[in-house]
C-alpha positions in Angstrom: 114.0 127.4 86.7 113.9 125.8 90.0 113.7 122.1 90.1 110.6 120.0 91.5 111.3 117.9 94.5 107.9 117.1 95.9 105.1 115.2 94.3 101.2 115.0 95.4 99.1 112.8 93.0 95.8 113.3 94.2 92.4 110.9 94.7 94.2 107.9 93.3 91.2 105.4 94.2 92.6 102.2 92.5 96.2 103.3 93.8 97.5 102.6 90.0 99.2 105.7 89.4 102.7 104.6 89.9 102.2 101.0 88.2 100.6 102.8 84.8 103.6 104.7 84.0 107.2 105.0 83.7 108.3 107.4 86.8 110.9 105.3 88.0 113.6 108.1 86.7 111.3 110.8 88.7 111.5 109.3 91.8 115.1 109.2 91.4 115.1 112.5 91.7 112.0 113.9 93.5 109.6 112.6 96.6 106.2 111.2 95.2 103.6 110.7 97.8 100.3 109.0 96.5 96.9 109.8 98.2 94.0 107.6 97.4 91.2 109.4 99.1 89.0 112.9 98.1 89.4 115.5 100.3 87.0 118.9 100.5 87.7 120.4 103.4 89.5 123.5 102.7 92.0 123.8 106.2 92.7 119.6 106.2 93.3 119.8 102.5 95.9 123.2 102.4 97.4 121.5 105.1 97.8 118.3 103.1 99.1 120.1 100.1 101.8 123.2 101.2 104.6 121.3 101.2 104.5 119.9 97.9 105.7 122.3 94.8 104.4 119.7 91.9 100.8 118.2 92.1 99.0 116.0 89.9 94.8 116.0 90.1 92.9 113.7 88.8 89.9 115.2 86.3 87.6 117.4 89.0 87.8 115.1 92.2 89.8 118.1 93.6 89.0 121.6 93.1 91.9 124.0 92.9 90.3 127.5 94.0 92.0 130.7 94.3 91.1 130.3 98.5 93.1 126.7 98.2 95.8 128.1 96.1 96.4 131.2 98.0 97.7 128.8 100.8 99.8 126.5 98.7 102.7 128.7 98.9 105.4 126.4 97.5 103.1 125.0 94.1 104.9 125.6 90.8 103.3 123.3 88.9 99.5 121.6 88.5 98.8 118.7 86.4 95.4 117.8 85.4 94.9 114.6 83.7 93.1 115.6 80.8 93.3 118.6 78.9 89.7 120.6 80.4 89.4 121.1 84.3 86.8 123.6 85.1 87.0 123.1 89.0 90.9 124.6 88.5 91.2 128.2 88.8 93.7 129.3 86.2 93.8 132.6 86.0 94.6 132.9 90.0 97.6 130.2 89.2 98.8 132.5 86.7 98.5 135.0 89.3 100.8 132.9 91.3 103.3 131.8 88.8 101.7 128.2 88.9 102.3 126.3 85.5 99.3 124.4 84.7 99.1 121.6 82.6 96.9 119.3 81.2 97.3 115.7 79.4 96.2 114.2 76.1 93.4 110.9 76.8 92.6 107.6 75.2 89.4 107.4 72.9 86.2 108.0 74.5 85.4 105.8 77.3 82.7 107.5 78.1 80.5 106.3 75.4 80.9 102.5 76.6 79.6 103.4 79.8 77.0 105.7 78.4 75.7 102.7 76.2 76.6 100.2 79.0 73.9 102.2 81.1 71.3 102.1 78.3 71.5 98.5 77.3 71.7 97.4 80.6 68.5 99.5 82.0 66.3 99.0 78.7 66.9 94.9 78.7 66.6 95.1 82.9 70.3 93.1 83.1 71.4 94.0 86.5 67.9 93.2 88.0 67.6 89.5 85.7 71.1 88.8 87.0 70.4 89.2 90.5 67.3 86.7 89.9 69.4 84.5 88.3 71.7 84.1 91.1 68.6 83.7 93.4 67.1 80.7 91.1 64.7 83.1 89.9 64.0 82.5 85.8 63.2 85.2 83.0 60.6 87.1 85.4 60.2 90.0 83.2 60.3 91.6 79.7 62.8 93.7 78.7 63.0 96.6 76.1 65.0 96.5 73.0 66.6 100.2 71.4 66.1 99.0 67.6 63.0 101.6 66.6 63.3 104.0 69.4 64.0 106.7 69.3 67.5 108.4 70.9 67.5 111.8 72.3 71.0 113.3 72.3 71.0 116.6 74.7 74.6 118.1 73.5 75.7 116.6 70.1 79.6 117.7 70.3 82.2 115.2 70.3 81.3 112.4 72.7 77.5 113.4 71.6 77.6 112.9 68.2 79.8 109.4 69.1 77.1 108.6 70.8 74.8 109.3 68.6 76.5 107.3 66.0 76.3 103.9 67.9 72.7 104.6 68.2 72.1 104.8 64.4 74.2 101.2 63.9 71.6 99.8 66.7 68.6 101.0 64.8 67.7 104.1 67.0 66.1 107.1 65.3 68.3 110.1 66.6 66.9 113.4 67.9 69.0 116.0 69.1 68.9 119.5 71.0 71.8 121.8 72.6 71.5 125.7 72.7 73.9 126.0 70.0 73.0 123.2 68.0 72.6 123.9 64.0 70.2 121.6 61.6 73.8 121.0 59.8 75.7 120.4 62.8 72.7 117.8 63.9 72.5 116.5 59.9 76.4 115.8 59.9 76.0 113.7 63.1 72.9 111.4 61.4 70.0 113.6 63.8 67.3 115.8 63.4 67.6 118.8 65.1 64.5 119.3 67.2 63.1 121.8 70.2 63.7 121.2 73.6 60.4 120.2 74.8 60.1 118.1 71.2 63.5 116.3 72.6 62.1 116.0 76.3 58.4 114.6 74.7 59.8 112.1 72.0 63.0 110.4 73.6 62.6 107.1 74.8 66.4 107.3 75.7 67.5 110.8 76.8 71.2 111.1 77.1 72.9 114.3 78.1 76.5 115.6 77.3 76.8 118.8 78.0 80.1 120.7 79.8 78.4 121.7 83.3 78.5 125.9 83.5 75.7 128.5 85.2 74.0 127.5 82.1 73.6 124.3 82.0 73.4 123.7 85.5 70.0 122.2 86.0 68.9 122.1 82.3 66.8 119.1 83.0 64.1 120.6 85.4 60.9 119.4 87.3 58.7 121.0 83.8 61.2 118.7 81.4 61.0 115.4 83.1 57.3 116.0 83.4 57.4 116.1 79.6 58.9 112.4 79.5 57.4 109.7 78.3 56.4 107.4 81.2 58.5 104.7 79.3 61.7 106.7 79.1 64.4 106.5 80.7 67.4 109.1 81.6 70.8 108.6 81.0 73.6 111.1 82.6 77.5 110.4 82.0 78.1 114.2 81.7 77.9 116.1 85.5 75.6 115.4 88.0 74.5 118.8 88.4 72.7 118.8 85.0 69.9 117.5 86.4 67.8 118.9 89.3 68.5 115.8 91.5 65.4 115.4 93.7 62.7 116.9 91.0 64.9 113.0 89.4 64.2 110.9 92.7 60.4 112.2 92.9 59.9 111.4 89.0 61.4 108.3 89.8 59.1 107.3 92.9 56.4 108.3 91.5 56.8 106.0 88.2 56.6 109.2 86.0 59.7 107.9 83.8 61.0 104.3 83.8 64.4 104.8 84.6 67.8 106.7 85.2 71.2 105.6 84.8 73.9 108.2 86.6 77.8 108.0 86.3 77.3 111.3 88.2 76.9 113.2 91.1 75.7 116.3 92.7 78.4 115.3 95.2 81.5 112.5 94.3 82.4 110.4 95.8 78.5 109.6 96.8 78.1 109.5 100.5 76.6 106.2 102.2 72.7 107.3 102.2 72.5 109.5 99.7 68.8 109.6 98.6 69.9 108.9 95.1 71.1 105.2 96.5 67.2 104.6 97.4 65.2 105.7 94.1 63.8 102.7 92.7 64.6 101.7 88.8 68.2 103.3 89.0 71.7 101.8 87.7 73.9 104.0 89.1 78.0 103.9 88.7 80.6 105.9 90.4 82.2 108.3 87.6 83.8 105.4 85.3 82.9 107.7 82.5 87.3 107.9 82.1 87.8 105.3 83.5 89.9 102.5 82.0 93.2 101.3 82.2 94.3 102.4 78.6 93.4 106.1 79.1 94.7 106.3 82.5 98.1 104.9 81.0 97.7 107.6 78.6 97.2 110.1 81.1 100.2 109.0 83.3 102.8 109.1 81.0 102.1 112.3 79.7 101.8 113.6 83.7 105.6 112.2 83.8 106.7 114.3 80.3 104.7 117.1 81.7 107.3 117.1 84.6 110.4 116.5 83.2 109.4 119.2 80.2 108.7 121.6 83.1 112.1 120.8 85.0 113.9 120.9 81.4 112.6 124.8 81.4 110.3 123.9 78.3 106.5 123.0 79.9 104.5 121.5 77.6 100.9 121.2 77.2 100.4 124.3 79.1 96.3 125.4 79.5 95.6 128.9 79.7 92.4 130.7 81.6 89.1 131.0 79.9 
Protein backbone atom coordinates (compact mmCIF):
# COMPACT_ATOMS: atom_id res chain seq x y z
CA UNK A 1 0.00 0.00 0.00
CA UNK A 2 1.42 3.38 -0.64
CA UNK A 3 2.46 5.44 2.27
CA UNK A 4 0.68 8.85 3.42
CA UNK A 5 2.93 11.83 3.22
CA UNK A 6 0.51 14.72 3.43
CA UNK A 7 -1.90 15.61 6.17
CA UNK A 8 -4.98 18.22 6.13
CA UNK A 9 -6.86 18.39 9.46
CA UNK A 10 -9.65 20.48 8.70
CA UNK A 11 -11.84 23.52 10.67
CA UNK A 12 -9.61 23.11 13.68
CA UNK A 13 -11.25 26.34 15.53
CA UNK A 14 -9.43 26.09 18.90
CA UNK A 15 -6.22 25.03 16.96
CA UNK A 16 -5.89 21.94 19.58
CA UNK A 17 -5.48 19.25 17.30
CA UNK A 18 -1.83 18.65 17.53
CA UNK A 19 -1.69 19.39 21.44
CA UNK A 20 -4.60 16.64 22.18
CA UNK A 21 -2.81 13.79 20.81
CA UNK A 22 0.29 11.90 20.43
CA UNK A 23 1.35 12.57 16.56
CA UNK A 24 4.77 13.47 17.22
CA UNK A 25 5.86 9.92 15.52
CA UNK A 26 3.52 11.05 12.41
CA UNK A 27 5.13 14.06 11.71
CA UNK A 28 8.28 12.31 11.70
CA UNK A 29 7.28 10.79 8.87
CA UNK A 30 4.58 12.80 6.98
CA UNK A 31 3.70 16.78 6.51
CA UNK A 32 0.65 17.88 8.72
CA UNK A 33 -0.81 21.23 7.84
CA UNK A 34 -3.61 22.47 10.32
CA UNK A 35 -6.46 24.74 9.01
CA UNK A 36 -8.51 26.47 11.62
CA UNK A 37 -11.13 27.99 9.40
CA UNK A 38 -14.51 26.46 7.37
CA UNK A 39 -14.40 26.64 3.99
CA UNK A 40 -17.69 26.04 1.38
CA UNK A 41 -16.68 27.21 -1.54
CA UNK A 42 -16.20 24.38 -3.90
CA UNK A 43 -13.09 25.78 -6.39
CA UNK A 44 -11.10 27.60 -3.15
CA UNK A 45 -11.66 24.52 -1.18
CA UNK A 46 -10.41 21.58 -4.08
CA UNK A 47 -7.74 23.87 -4.50
CA UNK A 48 -6.92 23.76 -0.73
CA UNK A 49 -7.25 20.10 -0.54
CA UNK A 50 -5.51 18.24 -3.98
CA UNK A 51 -2.34 17.98 -2.73
CA UNK A 52 -2.88 16.27 0.33
CA UNK A 53 -3.49 12.24 0.18
CA UNK A 54 -4.71 11.83 4.07
CA UNK A 55 -7.36 14.28 5.50
CA UNK A 56 -8.92 14.49 8.81
CA UNK A 57 -12.62 16.44 9.07
CA UNK A 58 -14.00 17.39 11.85
CA UNK A 59 -17.83 16.03 12.45
CA UNK A 60 -19.88 17.86 9.34
CA UNK A 61 -18.02 21.37 9.26
CA UNK A 62 -16.81 20.08 5.86
CA UNK A 63 -18.83 18.27 3.39
CA UNK A 64 -17.04 15.72 1.34
CA UNK A 65 -19.28 15.43 -2.00
CA UNK A 66 -18.67 13.37 -4.92
CA UNK A 67 -18.19 17.07 -6.99
CA UNK A 68 -15.32 17.87 -4.15
CA UNK A 69 -13.94 14.44 -4.24
CA UNK A 70 -13.85 14.07 -7.96
CA UNK A 71 -11.09 16.83 -7.81
CA UNK A 72 -9.04 15.52 -4.94
CA UNK A 73 -7.05 13.32 -7.10
CA UNK A 74 -4.37 12.31 -4.64
CA UNK A 75 -6.96 11.42 -1.33
CA UNK A 76 -6.40 7.84 -0.06
CA UNK A 77 -7.66 8.25 3.10
CA UNK A 78 -10.62 10.43 5.04
CA UNK A 79 -10.91 10.58 8.73
CA UNK A 80 -13.99 11.68 10.38
CA UNK A 81 -13.89 12.24 13.98
CA UNK A 82 -16.70 10.34 15.08
CA UNK A 83 -18.04 7.33 13.74
CA UNK A 84 -21.53 8.94 11.64
CA UNK A 85 -20.78 11.75 8.91
CA UNK A 86 -23.77 12.18 6.78
CA UNK A 87 -22.26 15.28 4.78
CA UNK A 88 -19.42 12.54 3.51
CA UNK A 89 -20.22 10.76 0.41
CA UNK A 90 -19.00 7.26 0.82
CA UNK A 91 -20.11 5.35 -1.72
CA UNK A 92 -18.28 7.91 -4.36
CA UNK A 93 -14.92 7.39 -2.01
CA UNK A 94 -15.36 3.85 -2.50
CA UNK A 95 -15.64 4.67 -6.05
CA UNK A 96 -12.33 6.23 -5.81
CA UNK A 97 -10.48 3.90 -3.64
CA UNK A 98 -10.75 6.49 -0.72
CA UNK A 99 -10.55 4.60 2.75
CA UNK A 100 -12.84 6.20 5.05
CA UNK A 101 -12.72 6.17 8.60
CA UNK A 102 -14.37 7.14 11.52
CA UNK A 103 -13.37 7.43 15.36
CA UNK A 104 -14.78 6.15 18.60
CA UNK A 105 -16.00 9.55 21.13
CA UNK A 106 -16.12 10.33 24.76
CA UNK A 107 -19.64 10.04 26.61
CA UNK A 108 -22.25 12.33 25.58
CA UNK A 109 -21.43 15.85 25.73
CA UNK A 110 -24.19 16.70 24.13
CA UNK A 111 -26.60 16.29 26.97
CA UNK A 112 -24.67 18.84 29.24
CA UNK A 113 -25.17 21.40 26.72
CA UNK A 114 -28.73 20.25 26.01
CA UNK A 115 -29.55 20.68 29.89
CA UNK A 116 -27.11 23.70 30.06
CA UNK A 117 -29.59 25.42 27.54
CA UNK A 118 -32.70 24.35 29.53
CA UNK A 119 -31.60 25.37 32.94
CA UNK A 120 -30.12 28.35 31.87
CA UNK A 121 -33.32 29.63 29.70
CA UNK A 122 -36.10 28.33 32.28
CA UNK A 123 -34.26 30.17 35.48
CA UNK A 124 -33.34 33.37 32.87
CA UNK A 125 -29.33 32.98 34.00
CA UNK A 126 -27.61 34.64 31.15
CA UNK A 127 -30.06 37.58 31.26
CA UNK A 128 -29.84 37.90 35.60
CA UNK A 129 -26.08 37.77 35.08
CA UNK A 130 -25.84 40.47 32.71
CA UNK A 131 -27.99 42.65 35.42
CA UNK A 132 -25.82 41.56 37.88
CA UNK A 133 -22.83 42.98 36.35
CA UNK A 134 -24.85 46.25 35.62
CA UNK A 135 -25.84 46.63 39.47
CA UNK A 136 -29.20 45.47 38.54
CA UNK A 137 -30.74 43.04 41.51
CA UNK A 138 -33.16 39.92 41.08
CA UNK A 139 -35.44 41.85 38.41
CA UNK A 140 -37.34 38.85 37.39
CA UNK A 141 -38.79 35.37 38.21
CA UNK A 142 -37.53 32.50 36.84
CA UNK A 143 -39.08 28.99 36.07
CA UNK A 144 -38.06 25.92 37.75
CA UNK A 145 -38.24 22.14 35.62
CA UNK A 146 -39.48 20.08 38.87
CA UNK A 147 -43.33 19.27 37.70
CA UNK A 148 -43.11 20.09 34.05
CA UNK A 149 -43.38 18.37 31.86
CA UNK A 150 -40.29 17.25 29.26
CA UNK A 151 -40.95 16.58 25.68
CA UNK A 152 -38.33 14.32 24.15
CA UNK A 153 -38.68 14.52 20.07
CA UNK A 154 -36.27 11.30 19.23
CA UNK A 155 -35.70 9.10 22.33
CA UNK A 156 -32.53 7.03 20.94
CA UNK A 157 -29.35 7.20 22.64
CA UNK A 158 -28.62 10.83 23.57
CA UNK A 159 -32.69 11.07 23.77
CA UNK A 160 -33.39 8.69 26.20
CA UNK A 161 -30.02 10.20 28.25
CA UNK A 162 -31.69 13.02 28.15
CA UNK A 163 -34.64 12.00 29.13
CA UNK A 164 -33.26 10.30 32.11
CA UNK A 165 -31.74 13.53 33.76
CA UNK A 166 -35.11 14.92 33.38
CA UNK A 167 -36.86 12.23 35.54
CA UNK A 168 -33.90 12.73 38.44
CA UNK A 169 -34.98 16.69 38.20
CA UNK A 170 -38.65 15.97 38.67
CA UNK A 171 -39.84 16.37 34.99
CA UNK A 172 -42.73 14.22 33.73
CA UNK A 173 -41.31 12.76 30.31
CA UNK A 174 -43.30 12.71 27.09
CA UNK A 175 -41.89 11.39 24.11
CA UNK A 176 -42.59 11.15 20.18
CA UNK A 177 -40.25 9.90 17.05
CA UNK A 178 -41.74 8.16 13.97
CA UNK A 179 -40.43 4.99 14.99
CA UNK A 180 -40.98 5.28 18.54
CA UNK A 181 -42.70 2.13 20.41
CA UNK A 182 -44.81 2.39 23.90
CA UNK A 183 -41.87 -0.08 25.07
CA UNK A 184 -39.12 1.65 23.54
CA UNK A 185 -40.62 4.97 25.32
CA UNK A 186 -41.60 2.74 28.73
CA UNK A 187 -37.75 1.44 28.97
CA UNK A 188 -36.54 5.09 28.75
CA UNK A 189 -39.09 6.32 31.91
CA UNK A 190 -41.73 8.17 29.00
CA UNK A 191 -44.99 7.95 27.72
CA UNK A 192 -45.22 7.65 24.35
CA UNK A 193 -47.60 10.26 23.02
CA UNK A 194 -48.77 11.83 19.31
CA UNK A 195 -47.08 14.45 17.79
CA UNK A 196 -49.34 17.20 18.21
CA UNK A 197 -49.99 15.68 22.06
CA UNK A 198 -45.93 16.22 22.36
CA UNK A 199 -46.06 19.78 20.52
CA UNK A 200 -49.42 20.80 22.93
CA UNK A 201 -48.09 19.44 26.43
CA UNK A 202 -44.21 20.16 26.54
CA UNK A 203 -43.14 22.93 28.45
CA UNK A 204 -39.59 21.87 27.39
CA UNK A 205 -39.35 20.52 23.82
CA UNK A 206 -35.99 19.02 23.03
CA UNK A 207 -35.23 17.40 19.68
CA UNK A 208 -32.68 14.68 18.83
CA UNK A 209 -33.25 13.47 15.75
CA UNK A 210 -30.34 12.45 12.82
CA UNK A 211 -31.18 15.33 10.20
CA UNK A 212 -32.45 13.36 6.70
CA UNK A 213 -35.32 14.43 3.92
CA UNK A 214 -37.39 13.27 6.65
CA UNK A 215 -36.75 15.05 9.28
CA UNK A 216 -35.70 18.03 7.81
CA UNK A 217 -38.20 20.59 9.01
CA UNK A 218 -40.13 18.37 11.38
CA UNK A 219 -40.94 21.26 13.60
CA UNK A 220 -43.16 23.41 11.23
CA UNK A 221 -45.13 26.84 11.38
CA UNK A 222 -48.64 24.35 12.46
CA UNK A 223 -46.31 22.66 15.41
CA UNK A 224 -44.91 25.63 17.13
CA UNK A 225 -48.34 27.11 16.83
CA UNK A 226 -49.41 24.17 18.97
CA UNK A 227 -46.85 25.34 21.74
CA UNK A 228 -47.70 26.45 24.85
CA UNK A 229 -46.97 30.21 25.07
CA UNK A 230 -44.74 29.23 28.14
CA UNK A 231 -42.59 26.74 26.28
CA UNK A 232 -39.65 26.90 25.21
CA UNK A 233 -37.57 24.99 22.40
CA UNK A 234 -34.43 23.37 22.71
CA UNK A 235 -32.30 22.09 19.55
CA UNK A 236 -28.73 20.38 20.08
CA UNK A 237 -29.50 17.96 17.17
CA UNK A 238 -29.15 20.03 13.39
CA UNK A 239 -30.34 23.23 12.74
CA UNK A 240 -32.32 22.29 9.87
CA UNK A 241 -34.95 20.46 12.11
CA UNK A 242 -36.66 23.33 12.53
CA UNK A 243 -38.16 25.70 9.99
CA UNK A 244 -35.90 28.64 11.06
CA UNK A 245 -37.92 31.74 10.35
CA UNK A 246 -41.56 30.15 11.02
CA UNK A 247 -38.84 30.00 14.86
CA UNK A 248 -37.82 33.87 14.68
CA UNK A 249 -41.62 34.90 13.86
CA UNK A 250 -42.90 32.53 16.87
CA UNK A 251 -40.34 34.09 18.72
CA UNK A 252 -41.17 37.89 17.99
CA UNK A 253 -44.31 37.49 18.27
CA UNK A 254 -44.16 35.97 22.03
CA UNK A 255 -46.09 32.82 20.76
CA UNK A 256 -43.45 30.46 22.76
CA UNK A 257 -41.06 31.78 25.55
CA UNK A 258 -38.00 30.74 24.34
CA UNK A 259 -35.33 28.78 22.14
CA UNK A 260 -32.03 27.58 22.94
CA UNK A 261 -29.90 26.50 19.51
CA UNK A 262 -26.50 24.71 19.40
CA UNK A 263 -27.40 24.67 15.67
CA UNK A 264 -27.61 26.14 12.56
CA UNK A 265 -29.15 26.27 9.21
CA UNK A 266 -25.73 27.55 8.26
CA UNK A 267 -22.24 26.95 10.70
CA UNK A 268 -20.39 28.76 11.48
CA UNK A 269 -23.31 31.49 11.84
CA UNK A 270 -22.55 34.55 9.82
CA UNK A 271 -22.43 38.14 11.59
CA UNK A 272 -26.25 39.19 11.07
CA UNK A 273 -27.89 36.35 10.84
CA UNK A 274 -31.58 36.96 11.74
CA UNK A 275 -31.35 34.21 14.31
CA UNK A 276 -28.67 36.61 16.27
CA UNK A 277 -31.76 39.28 16.69
CA UNK A 278 -34.81 37.07 17.97
CA UNK A 279 -35.48 38.10 21.33
CA UNK A 280 -35.60 35.37 24.26
CA UNK A 281 -32.80 33.14 22.53
CA UNK A 282 -29.53 31.49 24.20
CA UNK A 283 -27.84 30.55 21.35
CA UNK A 284 -24.27 28.52 21.30
CA UNK A 285 -22.08 27.73 18.37
CA UNK A 286 -22.19 23.68 17.97
CA UNK A 287 -20.50 22.76 21.44
CA UNK A 288 -22.87 19.84 21.41
CA UNK A 289 -19.01 17.60 21.05
CA UNK A 290 -17.35 19.73 22.25
CA UNK A 291 -15.02 19.13 25.15
CA UNK A 292 -11.56 18.60 25.66
CA UNK A 293 -11.94 14.82 26.78
CA UNK A 294 -13.82 13.72 23.59
CA UNK A 295 -11.77 15.58 21.34
CA UNK A 296 -8.66 13.75 23.03
CA UNK A 297 -10.61 10.75 22.34
CA UNK A 298 -11.13 11.63 18.86
CA UNK A 299 -7.48 12.49 18.13
CA UNK A 300 -5.78 9.68 19.13
CA UNK A 301 -7.83 7.34 17.41
CA UNK A 302 -7.39 9.90 14.10
CA UNK A 303 -3.44 9.00 14.74
CA UNK A 304 -4.18 4.84 15.03
CA UNK A 305 -6.46 5.36 12.10
CA UNK A 306 -3.28 6.47 10.19
CA UNK A 307 -0.69 4.43 11.21
CA UNK A 308 -3.33 1.19 10.88
CA UNK A 309 -3.93 2.47 7.38
CA UNK A 310 -0.06 2.88 6.51
CA UNK A 311 0.47 -0.65 8.33
CA UNK A 312 -1.88 -2.05 5.36
CA UNK A 313 -4.58 -3.01 8.17
CA UNK A 314 -7.25 0.25 8.26
CA UNK A 315 -9.27 0.16 11.05
CA UNK A 316 -12.49 1.47 11.91
CA UNK A 317 -13.39 1.57 8.40
CA UNK A 318 -17.35 3.05 7.66
CA UNK A 319 -19.07 1.69 4.80
CA UNK A 320 -22.01 3.59 2.54
CA UNK A 321 -25.57 3.60 3.64
Amino acid sequence: MTKLTRLAILDDYQGKTLSLAGWGPLQREMAVQVFQDTVSDLDTLAKRLAPFDAILAMRERTAFTQALLERLPNLKLLITTGMRNRSIDIAACNARGITVCGTPGFGNPTVEITWGLILNLSRGLPKDEADLRRGIWQPRLGHTVEGKTLGVMGLGNLGARVAKVGQALGMKVIAWSQNLTAEKAEAAGATLVSKNELMEQADVLTLHLVLSDRSRGIVGPADLARMKNSAIIINTSRGPLIDQPALIAALKEGRIAGAGLDVFDIEPLPPGHPILAAPNTMLTPHLGYVSEENYRVYFNAAVENIQAFQAGTPVRVLAAG
